[in-house]
N, C-alpha and C positions, 0 to 999 in steps of 0.2 A: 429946889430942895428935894434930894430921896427922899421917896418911902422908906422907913426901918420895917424889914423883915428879918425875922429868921429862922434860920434852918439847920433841920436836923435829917442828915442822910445815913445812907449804915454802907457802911465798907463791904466792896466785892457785890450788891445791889446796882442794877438802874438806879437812877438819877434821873426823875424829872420834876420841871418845875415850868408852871406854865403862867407869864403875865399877860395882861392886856390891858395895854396903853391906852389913856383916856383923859380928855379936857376935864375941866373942874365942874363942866355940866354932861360927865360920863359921858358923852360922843368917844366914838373910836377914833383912834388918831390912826389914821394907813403908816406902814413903815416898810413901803415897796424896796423889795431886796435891789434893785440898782440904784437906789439913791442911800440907804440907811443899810450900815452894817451891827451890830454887836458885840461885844465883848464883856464875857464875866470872868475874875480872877477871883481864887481864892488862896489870901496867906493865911502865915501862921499871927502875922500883926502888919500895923497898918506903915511900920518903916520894914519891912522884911524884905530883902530883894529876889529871896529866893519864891516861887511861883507852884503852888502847893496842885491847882486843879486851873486850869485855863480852854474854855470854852470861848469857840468864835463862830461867827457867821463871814460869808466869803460873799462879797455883794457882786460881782463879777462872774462868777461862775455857780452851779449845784453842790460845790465842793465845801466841806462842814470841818471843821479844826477842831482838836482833842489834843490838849497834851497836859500829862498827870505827873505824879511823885517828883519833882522837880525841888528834893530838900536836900539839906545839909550836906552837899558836892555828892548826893545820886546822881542820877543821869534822868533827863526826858524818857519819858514812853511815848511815844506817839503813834505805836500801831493800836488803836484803841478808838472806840468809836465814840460821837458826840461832837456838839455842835450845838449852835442856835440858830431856828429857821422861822424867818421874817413873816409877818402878815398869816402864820397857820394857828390852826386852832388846835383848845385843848389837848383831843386824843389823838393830834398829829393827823387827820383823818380828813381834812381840807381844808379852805383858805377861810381867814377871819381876818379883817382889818383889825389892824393895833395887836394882834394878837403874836407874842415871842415865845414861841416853844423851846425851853431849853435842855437839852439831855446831855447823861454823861453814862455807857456802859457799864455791866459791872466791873471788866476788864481794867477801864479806867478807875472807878471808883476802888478797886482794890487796890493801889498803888496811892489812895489819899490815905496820909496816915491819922490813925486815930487823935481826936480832940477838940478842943474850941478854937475856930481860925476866924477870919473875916473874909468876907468876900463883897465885892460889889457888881453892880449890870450896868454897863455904859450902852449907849447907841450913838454910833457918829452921822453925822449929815453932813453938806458941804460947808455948813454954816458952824461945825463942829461939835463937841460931845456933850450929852446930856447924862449924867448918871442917873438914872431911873429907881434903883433898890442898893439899898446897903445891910448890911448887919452882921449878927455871926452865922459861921457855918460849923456845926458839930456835927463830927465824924464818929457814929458808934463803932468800935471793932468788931470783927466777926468773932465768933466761938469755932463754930463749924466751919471747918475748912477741908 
């Protein structure tokens, strides 16, 4: 079963969100990036087909996936930075077992449109996918631009 979290990010801001996976007696769970990839979407609702903020981890290569504002027949942005990277910690600043650092630019984050969405965190293994986090994701608009 997910954990419910959620989140409130602000448009045209970073975006970070930092977990770390752990057994029911807090031990770190490793989620070595060739075995365990990631993936976090966020719609507008949980039948949506359209794909509001989509962050990935590339288990194969150093290569991190970003692609934003993907609403109501816009087009993808995908020159925009973010990603999620396996086994680091908090401030991105070195390795932590169990530890999923997730980011999204503000580049990206400016292309998520204002409101309350949902989003979830999946991680696949070969044995297949665990959702780890679920809940809403509210997007504040910017004033300043």
């Amino acid at each position: 079963m997910p954990a419910k979290h959620d989140i409130v990010a602000y448009q045209g801001d970073n975006f970070i969100l930092h977990v770390h996976y752990q057994d029911e007696n807090g031990n770190s769970i490793s989620v070595p990036s060739p075995t365990y990839s990631a993936n976090m979407q966020v719609r507008r609702s949980t039948d949506a087909s359209k794909i509001l903020l989509n962050l990935t981890s590339n288990p194969y290569s150093s290569i991190l996936g970003c692609t934003a504002g993907i609403t109501g027949g816009g087009t993808a942005r995908t020159s925009c930075t973010g990603g999620i990277v396996m086994n680091r910690s908090e401030g991105d600043t070195g390795d932590l077992n169990g530890g999923i650092y997730i980011f999204a630019g503000a580049t990206a984050m400016g292309y998520v449109p204002t409101g309350r969405h949902l989003y979830d965190l999946e991680i696949t293994a070969t044995g297949g996918s665990i959702r780890l986090l679920q809940g809403r994701f509210e997007c504040v608009g910017e004033i300043t631009r």
